[in-house]
PASEBA-1860 file (N, C-alpha, C; in nm, 3 decimals):
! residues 109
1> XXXXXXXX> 2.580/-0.492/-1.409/2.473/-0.402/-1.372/2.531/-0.262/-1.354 ~ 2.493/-0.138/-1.391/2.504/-0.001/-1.435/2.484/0.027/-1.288 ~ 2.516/0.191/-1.248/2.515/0.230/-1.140/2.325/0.257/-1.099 ~ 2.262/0.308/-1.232/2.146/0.358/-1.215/2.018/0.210/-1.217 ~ 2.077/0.105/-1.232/2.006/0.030/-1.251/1.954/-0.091/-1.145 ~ 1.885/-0.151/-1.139/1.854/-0.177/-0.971/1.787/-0.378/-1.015 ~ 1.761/-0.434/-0.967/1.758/-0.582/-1.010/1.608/-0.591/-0.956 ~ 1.534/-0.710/-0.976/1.406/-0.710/-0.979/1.324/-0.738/-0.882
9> XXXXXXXX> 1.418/-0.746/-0.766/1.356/-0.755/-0.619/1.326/-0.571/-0.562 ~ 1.415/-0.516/-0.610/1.414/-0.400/-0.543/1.318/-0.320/-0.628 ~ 1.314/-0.333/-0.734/1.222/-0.254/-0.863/1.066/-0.311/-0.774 ~ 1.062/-0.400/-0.795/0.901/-0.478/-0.773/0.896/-0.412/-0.603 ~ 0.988/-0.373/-0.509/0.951/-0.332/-0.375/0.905/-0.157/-0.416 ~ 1.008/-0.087/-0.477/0.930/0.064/-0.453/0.870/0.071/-0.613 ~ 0.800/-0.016/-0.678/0.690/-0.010/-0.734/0.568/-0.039/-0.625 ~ 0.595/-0.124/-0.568/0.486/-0.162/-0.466/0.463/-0.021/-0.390
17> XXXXXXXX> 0.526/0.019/-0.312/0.587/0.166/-0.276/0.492/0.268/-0.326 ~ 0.573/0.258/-0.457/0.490/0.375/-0.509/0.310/0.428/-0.548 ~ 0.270/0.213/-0.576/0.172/0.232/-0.582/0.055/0.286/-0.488 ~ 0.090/0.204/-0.359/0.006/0.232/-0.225/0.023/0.397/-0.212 ~ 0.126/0.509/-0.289/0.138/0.594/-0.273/0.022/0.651/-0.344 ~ 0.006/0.618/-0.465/-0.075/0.684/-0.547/-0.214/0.645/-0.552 ~ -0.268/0.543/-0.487/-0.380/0.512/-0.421/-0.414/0.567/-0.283 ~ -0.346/0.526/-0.184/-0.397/0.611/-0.097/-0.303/0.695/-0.036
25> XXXXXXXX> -0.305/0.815/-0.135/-0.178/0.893/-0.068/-0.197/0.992/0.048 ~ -0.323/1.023/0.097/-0.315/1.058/0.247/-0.252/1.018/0.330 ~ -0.292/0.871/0.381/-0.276/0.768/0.458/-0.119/0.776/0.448 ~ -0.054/0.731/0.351/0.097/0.709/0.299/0.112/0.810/0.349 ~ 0.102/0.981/0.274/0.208/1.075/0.315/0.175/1.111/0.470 ~ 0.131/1.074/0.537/0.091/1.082/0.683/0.180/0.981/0.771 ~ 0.201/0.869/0.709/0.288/0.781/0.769/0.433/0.851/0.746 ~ 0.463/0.911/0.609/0.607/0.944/0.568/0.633/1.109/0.654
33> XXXXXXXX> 0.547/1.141/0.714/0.558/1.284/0.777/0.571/1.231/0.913 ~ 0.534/1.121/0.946/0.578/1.071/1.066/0.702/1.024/1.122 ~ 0.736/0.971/0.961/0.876/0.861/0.977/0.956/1.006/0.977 ~ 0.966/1.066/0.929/1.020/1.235/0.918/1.063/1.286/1.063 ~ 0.922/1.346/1.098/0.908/1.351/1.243/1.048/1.312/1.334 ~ 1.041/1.172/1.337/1.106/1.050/1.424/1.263/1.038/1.386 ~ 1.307/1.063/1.240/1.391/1.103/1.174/1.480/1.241/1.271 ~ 1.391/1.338/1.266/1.440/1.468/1.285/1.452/1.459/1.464
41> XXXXXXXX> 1.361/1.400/1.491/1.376/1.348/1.678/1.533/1.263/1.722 ~ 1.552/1.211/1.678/1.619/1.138/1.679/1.743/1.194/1.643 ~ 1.799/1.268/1.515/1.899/1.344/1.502/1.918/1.482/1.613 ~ 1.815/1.516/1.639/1.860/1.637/1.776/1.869/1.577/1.902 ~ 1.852/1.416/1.914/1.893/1.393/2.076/2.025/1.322/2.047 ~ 2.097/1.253/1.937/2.198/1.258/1.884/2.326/1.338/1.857 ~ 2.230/1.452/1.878/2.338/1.550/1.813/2.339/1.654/1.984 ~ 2.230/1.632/2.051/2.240/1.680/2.200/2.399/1.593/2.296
49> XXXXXXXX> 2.351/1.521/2.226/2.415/1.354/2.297/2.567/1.400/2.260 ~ 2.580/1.410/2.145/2.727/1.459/2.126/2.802/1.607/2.201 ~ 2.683/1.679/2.214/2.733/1.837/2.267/2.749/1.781/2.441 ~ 2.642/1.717/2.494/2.712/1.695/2.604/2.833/1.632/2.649 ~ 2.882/1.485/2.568/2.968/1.461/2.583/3.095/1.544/2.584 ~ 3.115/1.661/2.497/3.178/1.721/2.465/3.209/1.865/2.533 ~ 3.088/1.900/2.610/3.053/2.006/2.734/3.100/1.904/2.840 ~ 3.110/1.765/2.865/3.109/1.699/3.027/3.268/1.668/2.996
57> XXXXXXXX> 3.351/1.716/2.908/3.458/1.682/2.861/3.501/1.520/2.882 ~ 3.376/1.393/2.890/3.441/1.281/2.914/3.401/1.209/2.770 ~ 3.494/1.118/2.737/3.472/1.046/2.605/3.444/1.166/2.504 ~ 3.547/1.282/2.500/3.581/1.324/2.375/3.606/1.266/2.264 ~ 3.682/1.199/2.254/3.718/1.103/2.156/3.651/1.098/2.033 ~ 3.611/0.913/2.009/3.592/0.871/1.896/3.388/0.853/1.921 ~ 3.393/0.866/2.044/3.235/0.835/2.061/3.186/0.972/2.029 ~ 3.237/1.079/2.073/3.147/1.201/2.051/3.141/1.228/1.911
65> XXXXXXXX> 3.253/1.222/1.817/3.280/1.254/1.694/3.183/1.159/1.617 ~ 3.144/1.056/1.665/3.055/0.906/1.637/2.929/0.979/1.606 ~ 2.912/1.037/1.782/2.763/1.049/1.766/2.735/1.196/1.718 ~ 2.807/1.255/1.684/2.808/1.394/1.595/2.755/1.330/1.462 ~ 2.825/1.251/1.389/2.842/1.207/1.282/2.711/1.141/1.267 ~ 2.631/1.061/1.357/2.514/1.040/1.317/2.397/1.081/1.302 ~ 2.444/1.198/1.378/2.318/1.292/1.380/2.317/1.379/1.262 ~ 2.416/1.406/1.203/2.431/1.480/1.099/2.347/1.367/1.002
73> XXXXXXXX> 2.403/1.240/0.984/2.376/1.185/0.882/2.172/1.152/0.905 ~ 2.121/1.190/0.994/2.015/1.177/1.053/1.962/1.315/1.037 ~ 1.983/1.396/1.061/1.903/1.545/1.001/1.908/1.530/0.791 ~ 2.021/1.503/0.792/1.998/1.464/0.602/1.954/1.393/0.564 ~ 1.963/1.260/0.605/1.812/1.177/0.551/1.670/1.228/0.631 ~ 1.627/1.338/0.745/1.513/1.408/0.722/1.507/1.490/0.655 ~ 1.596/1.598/0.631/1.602/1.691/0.487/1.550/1.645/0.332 ~ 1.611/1.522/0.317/1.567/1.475/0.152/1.447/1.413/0.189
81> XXXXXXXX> 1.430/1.333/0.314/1.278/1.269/0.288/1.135/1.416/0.290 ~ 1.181/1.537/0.347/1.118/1.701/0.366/1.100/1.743/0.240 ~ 1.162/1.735/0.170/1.225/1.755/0.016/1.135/1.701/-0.076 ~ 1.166/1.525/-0.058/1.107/1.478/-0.151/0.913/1.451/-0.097 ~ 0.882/1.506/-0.002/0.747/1.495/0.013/0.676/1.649/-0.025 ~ 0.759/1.738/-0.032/0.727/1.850/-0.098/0.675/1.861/-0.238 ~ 0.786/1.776/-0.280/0.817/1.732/-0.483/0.692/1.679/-0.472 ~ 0.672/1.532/-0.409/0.503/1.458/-0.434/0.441/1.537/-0.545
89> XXXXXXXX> 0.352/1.649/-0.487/0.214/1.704/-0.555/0.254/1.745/-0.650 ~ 0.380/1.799/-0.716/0.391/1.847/-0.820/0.404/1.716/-0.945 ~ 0.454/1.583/-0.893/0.514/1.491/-0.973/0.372/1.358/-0.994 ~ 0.309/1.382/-0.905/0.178/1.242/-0.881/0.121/1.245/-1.003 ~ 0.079/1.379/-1.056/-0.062/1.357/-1.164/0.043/1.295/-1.285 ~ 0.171/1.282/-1.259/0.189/1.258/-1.428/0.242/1.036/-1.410 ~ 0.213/1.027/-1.316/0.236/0.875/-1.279/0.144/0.796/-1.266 ~ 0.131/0.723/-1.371/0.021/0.618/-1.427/0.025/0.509/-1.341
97> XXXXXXXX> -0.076/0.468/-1.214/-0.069/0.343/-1.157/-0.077/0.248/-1.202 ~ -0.177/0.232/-1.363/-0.199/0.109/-1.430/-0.057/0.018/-1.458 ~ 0.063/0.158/-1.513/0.170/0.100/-1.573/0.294/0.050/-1.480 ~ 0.236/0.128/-1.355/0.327/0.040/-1.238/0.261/-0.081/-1.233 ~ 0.131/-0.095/-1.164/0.075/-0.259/-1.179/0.128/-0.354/-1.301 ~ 0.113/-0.322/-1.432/0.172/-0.366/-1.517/0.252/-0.477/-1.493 ~ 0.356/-0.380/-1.473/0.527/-0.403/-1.463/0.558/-0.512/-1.335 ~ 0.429/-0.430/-1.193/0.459/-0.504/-1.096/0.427/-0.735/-1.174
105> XXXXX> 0.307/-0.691/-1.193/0.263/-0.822/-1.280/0.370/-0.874/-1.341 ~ 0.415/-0.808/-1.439/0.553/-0.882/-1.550/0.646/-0.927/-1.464 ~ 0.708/-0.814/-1.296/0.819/-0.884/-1.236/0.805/-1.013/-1.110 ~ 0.660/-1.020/-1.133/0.606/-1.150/-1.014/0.602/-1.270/-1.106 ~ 0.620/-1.225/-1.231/0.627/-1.336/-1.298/0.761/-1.412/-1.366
END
């Protein structure tokens, strides 16, 4: 299996994904501006979490550098999910739901 290529459990999940996107994509991008939200919450009390440790000078160490590190990695997966909900409106009209159903059909089978 190729780096770009993905096996038929995971194809048939963000086809599923995608479809509920393109049916009811209010609803969806309302949930994904949430998960966002919670995303970006979560990386600034993370990344608070690390400055104090590091202001209370206790557990400098490997925990503060820890929780530095996750918060970073937690503001960048809200950045690309910011990103890619931006992209949406420009990319929806050219994505055929019929031919995801399709496909979803061919891989349940």
């Amino acid at each position: 299996m190729g780096v770009t290529e993905m096996d038929a459990k995971q194809e048939l999940k963000t086809l599923r994904q995608l479809s509920k996107l393109l049916i009811d994509g209010e609803r969806e991008t309302k949930k994904q501006a949430t998960r966002r939200k919670v995303v970006y919450a979560v990386a600034w009390v993370a990344l608070v979490a690390a400055f104090m440790l590091v202001i209370k000078g206790e557990l400098v160490s490997i925990i503060a550098v820890a929780t530095a590190g996750f918060a970073g990695i937690f503001a960048g997966v809200a950045i690309y999910l910011g990103i890619a909900a931006k992209q949406w409106p420009a990319v929806k009209p050219h994505i055929s739901n019929e031919s995801i159903m399709a496909r979803v059909k061919q891989l349940e089978t």
